[in-house]
mmJSON file of the N, C-alpha and C atoms, coordinates in Angstrom:
{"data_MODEL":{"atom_site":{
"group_PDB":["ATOM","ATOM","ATOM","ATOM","ATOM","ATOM","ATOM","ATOM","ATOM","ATOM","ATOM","ATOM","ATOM","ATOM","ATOM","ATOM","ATOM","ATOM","ATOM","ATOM","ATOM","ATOM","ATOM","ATOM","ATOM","ATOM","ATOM","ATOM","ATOM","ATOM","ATOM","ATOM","ATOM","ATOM","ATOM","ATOM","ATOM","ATOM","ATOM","ATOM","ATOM","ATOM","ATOM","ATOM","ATOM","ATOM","ATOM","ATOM","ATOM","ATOM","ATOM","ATOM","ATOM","ATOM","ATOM","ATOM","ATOM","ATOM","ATOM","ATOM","ATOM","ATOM","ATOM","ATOM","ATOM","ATOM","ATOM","ATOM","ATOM","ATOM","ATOM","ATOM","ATOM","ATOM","ATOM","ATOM","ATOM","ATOM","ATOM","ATOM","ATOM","ATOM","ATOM","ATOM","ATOM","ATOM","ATOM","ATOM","ATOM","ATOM","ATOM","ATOM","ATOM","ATOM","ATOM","ATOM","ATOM","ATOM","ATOM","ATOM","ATOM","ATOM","ATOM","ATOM","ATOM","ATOM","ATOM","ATOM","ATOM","ATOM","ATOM","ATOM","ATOM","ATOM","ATOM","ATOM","ATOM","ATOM","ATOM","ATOM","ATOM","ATOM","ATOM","ATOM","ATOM","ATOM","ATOM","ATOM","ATOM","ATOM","ATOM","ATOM","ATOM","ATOM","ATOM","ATOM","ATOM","ATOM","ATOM","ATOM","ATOM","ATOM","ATOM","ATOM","ATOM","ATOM","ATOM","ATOM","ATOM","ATOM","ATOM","ATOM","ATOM","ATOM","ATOM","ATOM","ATOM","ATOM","ATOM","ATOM","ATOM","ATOM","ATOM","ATOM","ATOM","ATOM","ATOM","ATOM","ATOM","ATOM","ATOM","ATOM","ATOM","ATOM","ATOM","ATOM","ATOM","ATOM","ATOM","ATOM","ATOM","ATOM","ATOM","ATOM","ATOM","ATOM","ATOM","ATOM","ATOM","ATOM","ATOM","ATOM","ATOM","ATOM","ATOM","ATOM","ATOM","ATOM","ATOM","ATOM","ATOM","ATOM","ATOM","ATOM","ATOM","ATOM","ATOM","ATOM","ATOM","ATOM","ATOM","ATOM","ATOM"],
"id":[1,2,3,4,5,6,7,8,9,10,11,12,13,14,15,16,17,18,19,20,21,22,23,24,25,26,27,28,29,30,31,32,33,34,35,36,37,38,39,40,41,42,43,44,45,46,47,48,49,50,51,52,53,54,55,56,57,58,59,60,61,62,63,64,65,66,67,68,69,70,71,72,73,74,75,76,77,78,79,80,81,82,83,84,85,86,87,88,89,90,91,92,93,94,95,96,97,98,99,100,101,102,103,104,105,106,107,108,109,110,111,112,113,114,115,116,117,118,119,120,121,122,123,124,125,126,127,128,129,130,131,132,133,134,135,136,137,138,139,140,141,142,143,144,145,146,147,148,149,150,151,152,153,154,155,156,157,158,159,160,161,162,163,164,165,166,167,168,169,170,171,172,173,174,175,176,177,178,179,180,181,182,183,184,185,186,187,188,189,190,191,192,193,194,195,196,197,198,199,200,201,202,203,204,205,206,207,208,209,210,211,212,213],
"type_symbol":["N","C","C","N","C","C","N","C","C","N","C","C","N","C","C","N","C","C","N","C","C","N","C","C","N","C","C","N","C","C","N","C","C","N","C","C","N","C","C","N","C","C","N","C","C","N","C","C","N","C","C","N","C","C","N","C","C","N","C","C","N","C","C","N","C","C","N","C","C","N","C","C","N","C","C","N","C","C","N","C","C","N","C","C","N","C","C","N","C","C","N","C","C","N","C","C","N","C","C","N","C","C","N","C","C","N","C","C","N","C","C","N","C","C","N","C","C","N","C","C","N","C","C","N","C","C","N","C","C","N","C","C","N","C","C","N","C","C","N","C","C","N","C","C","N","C","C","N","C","C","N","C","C","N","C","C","N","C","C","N","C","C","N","C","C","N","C","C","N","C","C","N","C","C","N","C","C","N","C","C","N","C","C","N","C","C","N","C","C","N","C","C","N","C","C","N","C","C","N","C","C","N","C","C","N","C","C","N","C","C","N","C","C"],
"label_atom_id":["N","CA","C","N","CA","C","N","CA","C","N","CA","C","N","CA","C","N","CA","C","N","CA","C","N","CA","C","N","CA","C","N","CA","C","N","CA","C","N","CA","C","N","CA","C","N","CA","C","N","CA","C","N","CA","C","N","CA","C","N","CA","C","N","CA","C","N","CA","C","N","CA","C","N","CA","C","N","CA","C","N","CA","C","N","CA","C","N","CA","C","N","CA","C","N","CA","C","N","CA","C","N","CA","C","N","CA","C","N","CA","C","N","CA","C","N","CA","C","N","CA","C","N","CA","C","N","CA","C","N","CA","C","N","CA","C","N","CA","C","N","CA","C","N","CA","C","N","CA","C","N","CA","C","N","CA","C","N","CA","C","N","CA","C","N","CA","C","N","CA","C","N","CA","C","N","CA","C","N","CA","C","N","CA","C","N","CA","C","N","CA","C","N","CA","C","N","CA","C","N","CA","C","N","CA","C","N","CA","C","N","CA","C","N","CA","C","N","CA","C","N","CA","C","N","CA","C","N","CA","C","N","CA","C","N","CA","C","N","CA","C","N","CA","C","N","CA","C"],
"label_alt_id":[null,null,null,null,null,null,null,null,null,null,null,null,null,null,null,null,null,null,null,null,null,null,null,null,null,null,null,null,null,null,null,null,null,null,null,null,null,null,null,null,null,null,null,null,null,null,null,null,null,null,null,null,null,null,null,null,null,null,null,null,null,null,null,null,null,null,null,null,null,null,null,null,null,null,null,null,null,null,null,null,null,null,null,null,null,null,null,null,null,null,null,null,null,null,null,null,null,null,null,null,null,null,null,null,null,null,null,null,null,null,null,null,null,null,null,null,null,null,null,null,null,null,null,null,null,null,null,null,null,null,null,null,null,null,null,null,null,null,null,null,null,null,null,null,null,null,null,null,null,null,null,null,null,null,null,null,null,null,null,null,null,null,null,null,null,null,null,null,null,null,null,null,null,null,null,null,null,null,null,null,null,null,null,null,null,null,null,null,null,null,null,null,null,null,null,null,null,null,null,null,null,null,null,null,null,null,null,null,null,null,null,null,null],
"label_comp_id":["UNK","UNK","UNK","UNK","UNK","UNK","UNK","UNK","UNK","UNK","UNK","UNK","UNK","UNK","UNK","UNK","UNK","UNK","UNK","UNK","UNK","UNK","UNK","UNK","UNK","UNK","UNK","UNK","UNK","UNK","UNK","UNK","UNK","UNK","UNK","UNK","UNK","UNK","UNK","UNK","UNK","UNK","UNK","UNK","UNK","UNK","UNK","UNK","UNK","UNK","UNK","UNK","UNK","UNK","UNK","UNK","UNK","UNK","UNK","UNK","UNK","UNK","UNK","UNK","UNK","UNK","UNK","UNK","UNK","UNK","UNK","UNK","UNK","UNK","UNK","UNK","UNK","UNK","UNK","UNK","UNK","UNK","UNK","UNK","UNK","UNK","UNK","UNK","UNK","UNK","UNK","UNK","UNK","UNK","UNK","UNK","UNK","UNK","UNK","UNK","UNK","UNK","UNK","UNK","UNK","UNK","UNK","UNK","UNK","UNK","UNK","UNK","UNK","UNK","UNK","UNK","UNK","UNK","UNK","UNK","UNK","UNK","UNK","UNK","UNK","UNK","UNK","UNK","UNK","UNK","UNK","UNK","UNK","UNK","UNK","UNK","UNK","UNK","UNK","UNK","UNK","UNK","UNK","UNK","UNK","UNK","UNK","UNK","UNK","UNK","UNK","UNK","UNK","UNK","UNK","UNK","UNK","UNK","UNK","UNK","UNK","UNK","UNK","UNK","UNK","UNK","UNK","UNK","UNK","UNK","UNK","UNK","UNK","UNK","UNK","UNK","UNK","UNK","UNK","UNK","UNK","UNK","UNK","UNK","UNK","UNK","UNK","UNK","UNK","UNK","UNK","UNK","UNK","UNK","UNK","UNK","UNK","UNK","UNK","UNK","UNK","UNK","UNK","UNK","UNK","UNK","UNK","UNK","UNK","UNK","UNK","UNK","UNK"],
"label_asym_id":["A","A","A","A","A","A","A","A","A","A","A","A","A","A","A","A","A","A","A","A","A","A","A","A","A","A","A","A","A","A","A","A","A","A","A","A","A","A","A","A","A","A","A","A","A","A","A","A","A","A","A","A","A","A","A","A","A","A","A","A","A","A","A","A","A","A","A","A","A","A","A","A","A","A","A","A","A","A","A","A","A","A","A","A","A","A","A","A","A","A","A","A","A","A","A","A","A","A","A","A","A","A","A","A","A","A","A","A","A","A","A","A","A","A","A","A","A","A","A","A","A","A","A","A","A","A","A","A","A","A","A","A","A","A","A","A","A","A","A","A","A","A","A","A","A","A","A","A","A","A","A","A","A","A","A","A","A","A","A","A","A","A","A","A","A","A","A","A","A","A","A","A","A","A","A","A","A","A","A","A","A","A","A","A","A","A","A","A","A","A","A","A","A","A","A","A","A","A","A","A","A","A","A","A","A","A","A","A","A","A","A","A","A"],
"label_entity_id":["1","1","1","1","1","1","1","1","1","1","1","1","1","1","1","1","1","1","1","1","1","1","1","1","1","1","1","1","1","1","1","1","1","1","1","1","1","1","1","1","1","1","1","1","1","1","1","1","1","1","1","1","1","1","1","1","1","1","1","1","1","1","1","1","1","1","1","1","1","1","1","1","1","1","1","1","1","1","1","1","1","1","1","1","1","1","1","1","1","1","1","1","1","1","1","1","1","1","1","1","1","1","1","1","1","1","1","1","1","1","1","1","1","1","1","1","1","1","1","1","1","1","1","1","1","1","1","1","1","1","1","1","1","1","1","1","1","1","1","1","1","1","1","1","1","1","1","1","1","1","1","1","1","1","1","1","1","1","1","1","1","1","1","1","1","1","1","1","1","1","1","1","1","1","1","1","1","1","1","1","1","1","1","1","1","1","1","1","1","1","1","1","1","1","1","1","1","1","1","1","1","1","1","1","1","1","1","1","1","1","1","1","1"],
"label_seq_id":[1,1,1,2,2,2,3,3,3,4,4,4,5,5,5,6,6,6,7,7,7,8,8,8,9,9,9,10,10,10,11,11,11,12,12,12,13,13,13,14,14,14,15,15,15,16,16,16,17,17,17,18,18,18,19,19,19,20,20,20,21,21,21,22,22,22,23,23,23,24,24,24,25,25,25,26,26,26,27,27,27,28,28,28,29,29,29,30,30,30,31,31,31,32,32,32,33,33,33,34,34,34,35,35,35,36,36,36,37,37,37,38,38,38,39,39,39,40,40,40,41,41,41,42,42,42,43,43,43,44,44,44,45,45,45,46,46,46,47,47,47,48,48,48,49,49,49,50,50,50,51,51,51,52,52,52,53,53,53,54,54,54,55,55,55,56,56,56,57,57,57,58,58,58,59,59,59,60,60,60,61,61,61,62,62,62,63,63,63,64,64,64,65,65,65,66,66,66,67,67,67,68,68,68,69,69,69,70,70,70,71,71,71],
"pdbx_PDB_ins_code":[null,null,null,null,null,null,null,null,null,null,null,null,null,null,null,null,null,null,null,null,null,null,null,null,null,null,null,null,null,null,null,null,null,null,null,null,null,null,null,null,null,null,null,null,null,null,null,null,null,null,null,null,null,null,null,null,null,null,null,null,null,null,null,null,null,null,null,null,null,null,null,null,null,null,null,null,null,null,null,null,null,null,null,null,null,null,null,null,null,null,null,null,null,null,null,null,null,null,null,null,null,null,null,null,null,null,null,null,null,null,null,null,null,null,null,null,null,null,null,null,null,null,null,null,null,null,null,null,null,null,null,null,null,null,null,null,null,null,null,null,null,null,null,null,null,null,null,null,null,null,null,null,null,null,null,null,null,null,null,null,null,null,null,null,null,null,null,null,null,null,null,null,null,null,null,null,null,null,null,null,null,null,null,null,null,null,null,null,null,null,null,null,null,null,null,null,null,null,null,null,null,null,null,null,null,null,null,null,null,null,null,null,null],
"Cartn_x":[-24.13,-23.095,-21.789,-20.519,-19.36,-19.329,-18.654,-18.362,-16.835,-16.101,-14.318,-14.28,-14.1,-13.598,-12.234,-11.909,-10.757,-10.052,-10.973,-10.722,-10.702,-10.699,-10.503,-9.576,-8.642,-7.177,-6.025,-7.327,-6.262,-6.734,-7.546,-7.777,-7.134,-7.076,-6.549,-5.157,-5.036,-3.453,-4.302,-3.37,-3.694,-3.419,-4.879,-4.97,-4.637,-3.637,-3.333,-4.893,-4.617,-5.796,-5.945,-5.068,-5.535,-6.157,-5.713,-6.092,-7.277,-7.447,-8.665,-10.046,-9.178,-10.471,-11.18,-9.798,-10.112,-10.849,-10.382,-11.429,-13.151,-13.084,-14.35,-15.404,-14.389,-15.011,-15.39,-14.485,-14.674,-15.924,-16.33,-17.852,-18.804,-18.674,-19.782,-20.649,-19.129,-19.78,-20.744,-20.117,-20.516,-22.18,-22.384,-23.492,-24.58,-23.86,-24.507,-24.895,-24.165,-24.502,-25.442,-25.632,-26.481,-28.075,-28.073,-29.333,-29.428,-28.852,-28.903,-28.622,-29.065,-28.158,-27.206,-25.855,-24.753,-24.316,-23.365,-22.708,-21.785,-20.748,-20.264,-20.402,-20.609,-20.548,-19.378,-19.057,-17.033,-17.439,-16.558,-16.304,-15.507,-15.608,-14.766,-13.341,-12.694,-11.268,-11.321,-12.075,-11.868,-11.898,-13.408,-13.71,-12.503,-11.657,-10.543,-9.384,-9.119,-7.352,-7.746,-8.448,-7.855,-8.777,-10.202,-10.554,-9.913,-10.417,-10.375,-11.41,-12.166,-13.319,-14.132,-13.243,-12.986,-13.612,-12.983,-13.458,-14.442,-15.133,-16.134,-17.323,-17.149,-18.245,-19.554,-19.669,-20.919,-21.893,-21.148,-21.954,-22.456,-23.655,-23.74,-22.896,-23.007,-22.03,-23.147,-23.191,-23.993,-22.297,-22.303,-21.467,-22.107,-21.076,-20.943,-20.963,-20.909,-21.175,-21.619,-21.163,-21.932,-21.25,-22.012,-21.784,-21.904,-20.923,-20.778,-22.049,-22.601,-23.347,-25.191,-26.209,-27.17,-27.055,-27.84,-27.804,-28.789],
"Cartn_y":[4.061,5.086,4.527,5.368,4.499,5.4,5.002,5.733,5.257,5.924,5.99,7.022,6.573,7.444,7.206,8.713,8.987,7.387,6.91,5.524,4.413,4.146,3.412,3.28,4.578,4.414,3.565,3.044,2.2,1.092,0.896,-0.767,-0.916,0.004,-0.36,0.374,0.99,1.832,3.415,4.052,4.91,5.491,5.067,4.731,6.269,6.765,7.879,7.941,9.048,9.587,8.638,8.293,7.583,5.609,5.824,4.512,4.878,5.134,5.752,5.499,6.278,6.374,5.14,4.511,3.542,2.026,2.331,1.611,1.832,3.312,3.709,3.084,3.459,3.489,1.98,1.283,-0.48,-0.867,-0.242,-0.278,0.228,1.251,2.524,1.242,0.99,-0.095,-1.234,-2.11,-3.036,-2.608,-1.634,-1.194,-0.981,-0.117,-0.228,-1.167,-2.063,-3.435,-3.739,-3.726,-4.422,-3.973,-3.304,-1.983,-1.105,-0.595,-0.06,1.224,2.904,4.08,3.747,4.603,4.529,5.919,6.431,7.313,7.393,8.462,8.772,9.836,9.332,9.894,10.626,11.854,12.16,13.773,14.284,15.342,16.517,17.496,18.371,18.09,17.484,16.847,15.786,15.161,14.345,14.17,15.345,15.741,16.795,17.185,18.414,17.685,16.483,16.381,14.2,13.933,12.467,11.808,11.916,11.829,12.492,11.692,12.63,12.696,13.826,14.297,13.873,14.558,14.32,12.669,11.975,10.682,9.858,10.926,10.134,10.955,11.508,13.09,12.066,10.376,10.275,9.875,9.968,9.655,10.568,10.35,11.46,11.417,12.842,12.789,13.253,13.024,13.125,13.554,15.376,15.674,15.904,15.52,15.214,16.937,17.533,18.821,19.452,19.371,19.074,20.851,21.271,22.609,21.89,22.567,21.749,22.531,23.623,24.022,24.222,23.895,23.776,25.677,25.785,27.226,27.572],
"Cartn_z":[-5.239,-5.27,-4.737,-6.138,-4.881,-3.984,-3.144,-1.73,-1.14,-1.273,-1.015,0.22,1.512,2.39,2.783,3.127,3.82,4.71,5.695,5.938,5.356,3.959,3.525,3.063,2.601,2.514,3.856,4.555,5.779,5.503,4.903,4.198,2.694,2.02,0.463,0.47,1.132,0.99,-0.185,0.37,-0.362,-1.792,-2.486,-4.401,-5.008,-5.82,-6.386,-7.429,-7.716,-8.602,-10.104,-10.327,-11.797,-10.873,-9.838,-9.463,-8.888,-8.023,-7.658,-8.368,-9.478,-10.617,-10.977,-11.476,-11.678,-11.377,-9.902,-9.068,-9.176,-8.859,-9.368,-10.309,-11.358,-12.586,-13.006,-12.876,-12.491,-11.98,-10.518,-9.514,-10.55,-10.904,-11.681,-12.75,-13.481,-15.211,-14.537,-12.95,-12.441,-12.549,-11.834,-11.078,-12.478,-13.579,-14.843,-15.38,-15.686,-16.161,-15.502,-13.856,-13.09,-13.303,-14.461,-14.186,-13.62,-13.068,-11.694,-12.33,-11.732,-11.798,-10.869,-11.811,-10.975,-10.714,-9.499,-9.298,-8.291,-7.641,-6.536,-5.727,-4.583,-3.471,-3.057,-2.585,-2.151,-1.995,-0.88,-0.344,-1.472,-1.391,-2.357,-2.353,-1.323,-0.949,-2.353,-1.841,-3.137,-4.8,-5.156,-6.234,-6.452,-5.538,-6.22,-6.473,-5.584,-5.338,-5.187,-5.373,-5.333,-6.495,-7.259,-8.462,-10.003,-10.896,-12.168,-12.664,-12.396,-12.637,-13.837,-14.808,-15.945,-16.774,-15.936,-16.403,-15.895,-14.593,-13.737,-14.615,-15.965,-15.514,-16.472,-17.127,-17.137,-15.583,-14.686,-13.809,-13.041,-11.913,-11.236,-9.783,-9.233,-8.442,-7.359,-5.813,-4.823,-3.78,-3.687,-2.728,-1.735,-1.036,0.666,0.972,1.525,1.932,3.491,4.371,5.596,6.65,6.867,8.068,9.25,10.014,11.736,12.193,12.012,12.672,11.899,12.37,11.792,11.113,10.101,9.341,8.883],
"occupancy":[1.0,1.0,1.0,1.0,1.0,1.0,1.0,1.0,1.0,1.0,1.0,1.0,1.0,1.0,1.0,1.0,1.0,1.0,1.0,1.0,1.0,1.0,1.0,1.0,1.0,1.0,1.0,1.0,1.0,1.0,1.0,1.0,1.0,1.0,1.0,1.0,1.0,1.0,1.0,1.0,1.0,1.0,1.0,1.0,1.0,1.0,1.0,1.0,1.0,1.0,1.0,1.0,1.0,1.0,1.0,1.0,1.0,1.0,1.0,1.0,1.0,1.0,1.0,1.0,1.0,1.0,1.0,1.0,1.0,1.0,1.0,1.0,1.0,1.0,1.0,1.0,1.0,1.0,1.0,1.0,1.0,1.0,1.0,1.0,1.0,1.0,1.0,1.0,1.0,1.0,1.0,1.0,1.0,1.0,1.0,1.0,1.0,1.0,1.0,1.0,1.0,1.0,1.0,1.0,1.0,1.0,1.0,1.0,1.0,1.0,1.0,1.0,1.0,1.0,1.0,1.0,1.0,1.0,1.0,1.0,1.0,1.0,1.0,1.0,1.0,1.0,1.0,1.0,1.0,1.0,1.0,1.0,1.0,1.0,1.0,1.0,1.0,1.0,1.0,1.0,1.0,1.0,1.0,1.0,1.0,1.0,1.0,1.0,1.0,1.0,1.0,1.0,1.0,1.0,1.0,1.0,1.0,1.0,1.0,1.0,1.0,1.0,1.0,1.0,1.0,1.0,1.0,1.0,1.0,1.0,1.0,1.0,1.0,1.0,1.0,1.0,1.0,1.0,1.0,1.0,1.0,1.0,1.0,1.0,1.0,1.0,1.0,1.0,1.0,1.0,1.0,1.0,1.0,1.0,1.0,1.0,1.0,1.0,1.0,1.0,1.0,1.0,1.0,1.0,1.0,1.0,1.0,1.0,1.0,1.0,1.0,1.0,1.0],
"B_iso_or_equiv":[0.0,0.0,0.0,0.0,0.0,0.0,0.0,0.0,0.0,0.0,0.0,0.0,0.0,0.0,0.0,0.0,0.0,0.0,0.0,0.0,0.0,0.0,0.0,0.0,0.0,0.0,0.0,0.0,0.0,0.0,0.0,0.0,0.0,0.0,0.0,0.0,0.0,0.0,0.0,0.0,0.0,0.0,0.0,0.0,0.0,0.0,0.0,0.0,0.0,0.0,0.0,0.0,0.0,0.0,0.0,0.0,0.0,0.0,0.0,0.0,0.0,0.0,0.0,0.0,0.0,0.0,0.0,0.0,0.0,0.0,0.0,0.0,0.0,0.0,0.0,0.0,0.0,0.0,0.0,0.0,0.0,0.0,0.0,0.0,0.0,0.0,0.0,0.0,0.0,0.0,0.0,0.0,0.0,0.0,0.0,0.0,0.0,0.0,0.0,0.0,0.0,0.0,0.0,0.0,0.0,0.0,0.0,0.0,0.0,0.0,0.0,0.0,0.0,0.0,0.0,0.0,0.0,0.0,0.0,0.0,0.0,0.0,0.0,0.0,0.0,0.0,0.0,0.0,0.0,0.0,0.0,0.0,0.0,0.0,0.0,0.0,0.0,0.0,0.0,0.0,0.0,0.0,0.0,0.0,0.0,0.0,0.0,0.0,0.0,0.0,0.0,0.0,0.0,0.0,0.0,0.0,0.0,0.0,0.0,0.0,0.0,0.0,0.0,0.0,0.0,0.0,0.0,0.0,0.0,0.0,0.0,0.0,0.0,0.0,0.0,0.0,0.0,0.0,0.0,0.0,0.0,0.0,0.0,0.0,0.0,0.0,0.0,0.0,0.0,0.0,0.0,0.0,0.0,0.0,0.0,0.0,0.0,0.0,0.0,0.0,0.0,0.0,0.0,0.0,0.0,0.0,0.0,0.0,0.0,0.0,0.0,0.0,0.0],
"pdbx_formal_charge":[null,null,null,null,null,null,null,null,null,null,null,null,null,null,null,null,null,null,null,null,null,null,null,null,null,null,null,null,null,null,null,null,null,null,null,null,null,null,null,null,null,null,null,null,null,null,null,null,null,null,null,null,null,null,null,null,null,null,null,null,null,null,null,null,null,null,null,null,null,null,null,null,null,null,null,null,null,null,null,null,null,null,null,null,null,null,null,null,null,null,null,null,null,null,null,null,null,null,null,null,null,null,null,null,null,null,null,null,null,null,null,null,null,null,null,null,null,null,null,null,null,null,null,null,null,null,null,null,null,null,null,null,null,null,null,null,null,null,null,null,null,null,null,null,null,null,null,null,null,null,null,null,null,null,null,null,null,null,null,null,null,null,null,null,null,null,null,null,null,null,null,null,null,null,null,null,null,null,null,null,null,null,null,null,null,null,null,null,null,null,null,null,null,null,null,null,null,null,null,null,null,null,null,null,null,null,null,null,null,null,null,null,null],
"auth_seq_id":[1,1,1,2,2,2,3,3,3,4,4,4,5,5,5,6,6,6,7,7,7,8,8,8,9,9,9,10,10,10,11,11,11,12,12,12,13,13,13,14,14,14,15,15,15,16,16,16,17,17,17,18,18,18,19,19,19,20,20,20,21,21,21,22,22,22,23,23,23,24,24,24,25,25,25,26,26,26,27,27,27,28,28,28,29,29,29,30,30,30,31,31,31,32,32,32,33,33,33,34,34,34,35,35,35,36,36,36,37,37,37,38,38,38,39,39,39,40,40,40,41,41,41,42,42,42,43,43,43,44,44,44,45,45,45,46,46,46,47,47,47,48,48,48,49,49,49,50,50,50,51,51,51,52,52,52,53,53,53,54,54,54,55,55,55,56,56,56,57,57,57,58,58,58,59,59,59,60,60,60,61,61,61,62,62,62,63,63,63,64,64,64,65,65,65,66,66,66,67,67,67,68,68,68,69,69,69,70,70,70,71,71,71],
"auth_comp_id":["UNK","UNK","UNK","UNK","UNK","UNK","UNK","UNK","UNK","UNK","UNK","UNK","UNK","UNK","UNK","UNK","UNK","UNK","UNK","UNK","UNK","UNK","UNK","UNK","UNK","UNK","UNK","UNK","UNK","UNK","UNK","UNK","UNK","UNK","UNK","UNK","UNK","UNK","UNK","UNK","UNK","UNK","UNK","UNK","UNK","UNK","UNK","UNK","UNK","UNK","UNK","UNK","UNK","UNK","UNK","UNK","UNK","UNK","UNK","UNK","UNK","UNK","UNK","UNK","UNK","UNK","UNK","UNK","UNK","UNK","UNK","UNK","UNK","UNK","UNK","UNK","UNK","UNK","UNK","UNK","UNK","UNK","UNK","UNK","UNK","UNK","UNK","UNK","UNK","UNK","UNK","UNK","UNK","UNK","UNK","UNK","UNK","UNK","UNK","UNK","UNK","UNK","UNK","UNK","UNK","UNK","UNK","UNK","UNK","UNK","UNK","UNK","UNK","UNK","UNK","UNK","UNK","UNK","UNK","UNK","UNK","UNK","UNK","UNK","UNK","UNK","UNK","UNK","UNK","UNK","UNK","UNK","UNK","UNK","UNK","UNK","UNK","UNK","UNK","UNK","UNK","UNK","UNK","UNK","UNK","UNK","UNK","UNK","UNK","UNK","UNK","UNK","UNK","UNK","UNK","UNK","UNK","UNK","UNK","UNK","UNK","UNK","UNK","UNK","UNK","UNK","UNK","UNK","UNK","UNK","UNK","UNK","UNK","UNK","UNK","UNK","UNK","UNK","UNK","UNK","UNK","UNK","UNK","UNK","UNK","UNK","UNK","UNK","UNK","UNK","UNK","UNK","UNK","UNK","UNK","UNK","UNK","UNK","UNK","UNK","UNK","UNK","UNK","UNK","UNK","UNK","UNK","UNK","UNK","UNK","UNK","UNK","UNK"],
"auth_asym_id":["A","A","A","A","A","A","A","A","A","A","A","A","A","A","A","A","A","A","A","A","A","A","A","A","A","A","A","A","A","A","A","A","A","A","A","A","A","A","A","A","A","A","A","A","A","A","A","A","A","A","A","A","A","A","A","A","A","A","A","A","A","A","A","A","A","A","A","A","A","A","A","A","A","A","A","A","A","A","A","A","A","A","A","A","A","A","A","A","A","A","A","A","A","A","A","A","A","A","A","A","A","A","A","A","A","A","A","A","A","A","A","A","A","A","A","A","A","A","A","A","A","A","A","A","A","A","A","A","A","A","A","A","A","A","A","A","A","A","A","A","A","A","A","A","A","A","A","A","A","A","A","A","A","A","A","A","A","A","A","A","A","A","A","A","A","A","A","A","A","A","A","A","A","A","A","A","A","A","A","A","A","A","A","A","A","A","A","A","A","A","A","A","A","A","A","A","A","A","A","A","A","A","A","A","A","A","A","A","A","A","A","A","A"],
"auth_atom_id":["N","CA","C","N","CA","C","N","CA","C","N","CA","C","N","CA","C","N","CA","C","N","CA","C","N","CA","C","N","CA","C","N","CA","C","N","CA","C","N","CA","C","N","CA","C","N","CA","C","N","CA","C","N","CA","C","N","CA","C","N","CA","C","N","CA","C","N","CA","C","N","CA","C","N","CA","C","N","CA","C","N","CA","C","N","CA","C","N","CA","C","N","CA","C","N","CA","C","N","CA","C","N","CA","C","N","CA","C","N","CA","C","N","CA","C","N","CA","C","N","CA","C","N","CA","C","N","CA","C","N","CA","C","N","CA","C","N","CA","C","N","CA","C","N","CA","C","N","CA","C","N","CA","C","N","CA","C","N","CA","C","N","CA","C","N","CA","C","N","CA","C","N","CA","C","N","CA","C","N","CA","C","N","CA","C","N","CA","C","N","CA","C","N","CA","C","N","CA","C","N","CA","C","N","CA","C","N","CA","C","N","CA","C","N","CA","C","N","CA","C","N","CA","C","N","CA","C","N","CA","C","N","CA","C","N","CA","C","N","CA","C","N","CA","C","N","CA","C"],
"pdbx_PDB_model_num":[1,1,1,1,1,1,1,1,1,1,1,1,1,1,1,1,1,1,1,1,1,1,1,1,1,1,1,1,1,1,1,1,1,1,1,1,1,1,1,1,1,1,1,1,1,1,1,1,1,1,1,1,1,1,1,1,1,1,1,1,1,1,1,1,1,1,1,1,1,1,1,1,1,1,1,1,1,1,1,1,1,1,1,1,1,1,1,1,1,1,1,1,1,1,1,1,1,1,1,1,1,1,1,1,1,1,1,1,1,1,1,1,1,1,1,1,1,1,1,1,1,1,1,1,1,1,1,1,1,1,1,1,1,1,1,1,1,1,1,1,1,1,1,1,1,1,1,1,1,1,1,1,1,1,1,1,1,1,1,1,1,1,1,1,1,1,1,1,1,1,1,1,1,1,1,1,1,1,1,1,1,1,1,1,1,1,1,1,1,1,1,1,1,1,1,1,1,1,1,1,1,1,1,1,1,1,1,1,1,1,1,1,1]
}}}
């Protein structure tokens, strides 16, 4: 799975949405090729406002989702 956090925009600078993607999508084919299932990992922050959904949608997506408090 890729996995793009919030902190990693302090190692790569922070990638606009068509870059982003693109990075992604670059890992995703890697990981395909490799045999491998591919997908991403990312918070609704990200699936709303820094992906394009749109172009990630053959992969699967594993959201992040987390309550501060057990429920």
């Amino acid at each position: 799975f890729f996995d793009y956090e919030y902190d990693s925009d302090r190692l790569a600078g922070k990638l606009d949405k068509k870059k982003l993607t693109d990075v992604a999508l670059a890992f995703l084919k890697e990981v395909q090729q490799a045999g491998y299932q591919a997908g991403v990992y990312a918070n609704l922050d990200f699936i709303r406002n820094r992906y394009d959904m749109a172009r990630l949608k053959p992969y699967d997506l594993w959201l992040a989702h987390y309550n501060k408090s057990p429920g």
